[in-house]
C-alpha positions as CSV (number, residue, x, y, z in Angstrom):
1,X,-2.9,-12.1,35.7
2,X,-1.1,-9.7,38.0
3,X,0.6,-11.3,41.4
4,X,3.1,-10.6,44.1
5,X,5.2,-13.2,42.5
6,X,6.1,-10.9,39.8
7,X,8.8,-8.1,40.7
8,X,7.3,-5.7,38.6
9,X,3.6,-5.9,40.0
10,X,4.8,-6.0,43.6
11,X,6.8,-3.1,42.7
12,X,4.0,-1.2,41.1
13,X,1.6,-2.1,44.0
14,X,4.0,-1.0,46.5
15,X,4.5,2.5,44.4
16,X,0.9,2.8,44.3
17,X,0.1,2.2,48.4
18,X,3.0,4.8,48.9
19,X,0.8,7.2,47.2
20,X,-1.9,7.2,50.0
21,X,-1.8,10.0,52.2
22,X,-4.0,10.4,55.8
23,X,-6.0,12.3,54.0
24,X,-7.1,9.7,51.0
25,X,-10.5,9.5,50.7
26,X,-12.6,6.5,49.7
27,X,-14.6,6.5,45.8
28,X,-16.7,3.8,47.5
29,X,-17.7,1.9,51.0
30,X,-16.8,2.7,55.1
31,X,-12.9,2.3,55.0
32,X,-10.2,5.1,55.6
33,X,-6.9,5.0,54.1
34,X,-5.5,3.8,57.5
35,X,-8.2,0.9,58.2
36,X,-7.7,-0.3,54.5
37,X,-4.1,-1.0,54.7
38,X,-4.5,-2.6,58.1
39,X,-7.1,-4.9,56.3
40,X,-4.8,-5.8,53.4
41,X,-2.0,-6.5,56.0
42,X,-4.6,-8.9,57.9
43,X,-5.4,-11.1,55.0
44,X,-1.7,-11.3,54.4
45,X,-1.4,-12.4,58.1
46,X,-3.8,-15.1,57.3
47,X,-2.5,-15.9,53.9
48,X,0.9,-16.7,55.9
49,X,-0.8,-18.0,59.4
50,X,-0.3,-15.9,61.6
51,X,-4.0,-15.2,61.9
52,X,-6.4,-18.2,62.5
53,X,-9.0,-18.0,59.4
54,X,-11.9,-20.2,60.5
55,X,-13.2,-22.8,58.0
56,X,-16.3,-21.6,56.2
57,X,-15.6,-23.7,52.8
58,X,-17.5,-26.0,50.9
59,X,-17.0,-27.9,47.8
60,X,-18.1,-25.4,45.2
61,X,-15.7,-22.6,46.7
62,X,-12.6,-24.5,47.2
63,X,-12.8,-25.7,43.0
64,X,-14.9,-23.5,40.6
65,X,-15.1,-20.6,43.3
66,X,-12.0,-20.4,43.8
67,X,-10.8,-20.5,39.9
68,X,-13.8,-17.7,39.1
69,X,-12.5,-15.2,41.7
70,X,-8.9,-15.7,41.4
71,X,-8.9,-15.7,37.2
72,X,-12.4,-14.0,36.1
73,X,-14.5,-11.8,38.8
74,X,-13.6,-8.7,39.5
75,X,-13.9,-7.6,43.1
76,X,-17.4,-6.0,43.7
77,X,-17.6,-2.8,45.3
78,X,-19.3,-2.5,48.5
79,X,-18.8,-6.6,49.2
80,X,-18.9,-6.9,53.0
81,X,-15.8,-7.1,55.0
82,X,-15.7,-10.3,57.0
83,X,-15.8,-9.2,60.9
84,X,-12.1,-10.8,61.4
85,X,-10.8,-8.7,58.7
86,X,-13.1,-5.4,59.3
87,X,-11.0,-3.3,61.1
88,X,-13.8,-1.7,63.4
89,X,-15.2,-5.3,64.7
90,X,-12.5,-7.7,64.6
91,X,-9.3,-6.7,62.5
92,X,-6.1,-4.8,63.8
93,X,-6.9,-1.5,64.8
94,X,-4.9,1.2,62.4
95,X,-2.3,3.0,64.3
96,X,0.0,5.4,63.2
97,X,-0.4,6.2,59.3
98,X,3.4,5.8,58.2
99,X,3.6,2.6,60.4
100,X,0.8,0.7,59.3
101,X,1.9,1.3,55.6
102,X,5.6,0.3,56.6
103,X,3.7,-2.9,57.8
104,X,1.9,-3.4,54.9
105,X,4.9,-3.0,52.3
106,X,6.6,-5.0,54.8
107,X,4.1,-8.1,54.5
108,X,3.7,-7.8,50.4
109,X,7.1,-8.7,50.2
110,X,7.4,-11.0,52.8
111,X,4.8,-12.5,51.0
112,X,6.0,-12.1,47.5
113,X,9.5,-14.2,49.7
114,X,8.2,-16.8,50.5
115,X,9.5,-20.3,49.3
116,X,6.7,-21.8,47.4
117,X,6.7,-25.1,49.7
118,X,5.9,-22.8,52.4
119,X,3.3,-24.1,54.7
120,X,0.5,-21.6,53.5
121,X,-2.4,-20.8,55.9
122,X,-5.8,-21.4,54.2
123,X,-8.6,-19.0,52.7
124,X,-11.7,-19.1,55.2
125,X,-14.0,-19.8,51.6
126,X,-11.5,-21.5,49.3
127,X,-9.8,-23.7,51.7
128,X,-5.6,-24.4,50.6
129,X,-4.2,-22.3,48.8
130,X,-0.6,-22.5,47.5
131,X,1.6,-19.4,46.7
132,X,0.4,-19.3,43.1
133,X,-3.1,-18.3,44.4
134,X,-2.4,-16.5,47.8
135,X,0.0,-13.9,45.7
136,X,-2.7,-13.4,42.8
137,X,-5.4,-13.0,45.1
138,X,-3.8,-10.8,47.5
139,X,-2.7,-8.5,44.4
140,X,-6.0,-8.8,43.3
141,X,-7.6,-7.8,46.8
142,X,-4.9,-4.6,46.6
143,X,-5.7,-3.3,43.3
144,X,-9.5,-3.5,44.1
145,X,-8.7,-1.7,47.8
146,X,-6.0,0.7,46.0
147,X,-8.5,2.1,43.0
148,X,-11.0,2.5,45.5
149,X,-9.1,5.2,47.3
150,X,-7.7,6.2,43.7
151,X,-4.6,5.1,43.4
């Protein structure tokens, strides 16, 4: 399993969201280049608490939900973006290109920094999640956002 934890896959998903130009397009669903890494920073904001994530969990999600997705699913295509994290209802707006992907390599290794006692915000369907399963996750969440614009 591929996580932020490990230098090498941060590295390689840093390399890879430097590839993304304005003019990436989307294989599949709504999101620009732009709005996508502004959507990756924003679950990385909640991952870390800086953005409330309200909670929508149950038991089934915060155990076997939470294992399946992290460990076994893939990502669907074409899921639908949560309003807090779509960046046309209630995510941060994309601003300058070269900024917002500063910001986002800034926040994967912030992330990937992080002691793991750090007080980690929780997942609005899994509930807590330690630094184990917010870096594999969020690495997951990349790679599904970073092969849909084809890199």
């Amino acid at each position: 399993m591929k996580t932020l934890q490990n230098d090498s896959d941060k590295n390689a998903l840093i390399a890879r969201v430097k590839e993304l130009s304005p003019g990436s397009k989307a294989i599949w669903g709504k999101m620009n280049a732009n709005q996508m890494m502004c959507h990756l920073t924003d679950q990385m904001r909640h991952a870390i608490g800086e953005r409330d994530n309200p909670d929508m969990s149950n038991l089934f999600f915060r155990t076997v939900g939470k294992w399946l997705v992290i460990n076994v699913v893939p990502v669907p295509k074409n899921i639908r973006t949560a309003p807090r994290v779509d960046q046309m209802i209630g995510g941060t707006k994309p601003t300058d290109f070269e900024s917002d992907r500063e910001t986002l390599v800034s926040y994967v290794k912030k992330m990937a920094s992080l002691p793991d006692d750090f007080e980690w915000g929780p997942h609005f369907r899994f509930g807590a999640m330690n630094k184990k399963e917010w870096c594999a996750l969020t690495h997951k969440h990349a790679d599904h956002h970073l092969r849909q614009f084809g890199v």
